[in-house]
C-alpha positions, 0 to 999 in steps of 0.5 A, a space after each residue: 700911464 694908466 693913473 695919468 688917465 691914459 688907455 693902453 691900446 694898439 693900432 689897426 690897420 685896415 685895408 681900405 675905405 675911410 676907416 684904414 686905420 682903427 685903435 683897439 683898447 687892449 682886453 677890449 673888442 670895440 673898436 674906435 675910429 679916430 678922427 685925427 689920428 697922426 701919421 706917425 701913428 699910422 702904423 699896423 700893430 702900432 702898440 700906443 698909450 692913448 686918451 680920447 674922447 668920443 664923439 655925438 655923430 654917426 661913424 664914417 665906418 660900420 661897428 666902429 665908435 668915432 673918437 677925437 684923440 687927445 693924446 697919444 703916445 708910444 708904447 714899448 711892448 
């Protein structure tokens, strides 16, 4: 997956406001605010196969990186 260009990645939940739900690149401690995550990606701990763009606006949430998902995929653990 990686040489396809996607990045190995997890779900976050959070427990309120705009930003409920983040993703957090595995070895990284960014954390990206994805704009048009799917429900059923919406999932606490949710490990993922991801590709993304970011995105020239402000963040709707405080210490996050606004991002458009392009793909998205399930990951087995």
């Amino acid at each position: 997956m990686i040489q396809e260009g996607f990045s190995k990645a997890s779900v976050l939940e959070k427990e309120s406001g705009e930003c409920a739900y983040l993703i957090q690149l595995d070895q990284e401690t960014t954390l990206y605010d994805p704009i048009n995550l799917q429900g059923d990606f919406q999932k606490a701990d949710a490990p993922i196969w991801v590709k993304f763009e970011r995105l020239r606006q402000m963040s709707r949430c405080p210490n996050t990186v606004p991002v458009r998902i392009q793909e998205i995929k399930k990951r087995e653990e």
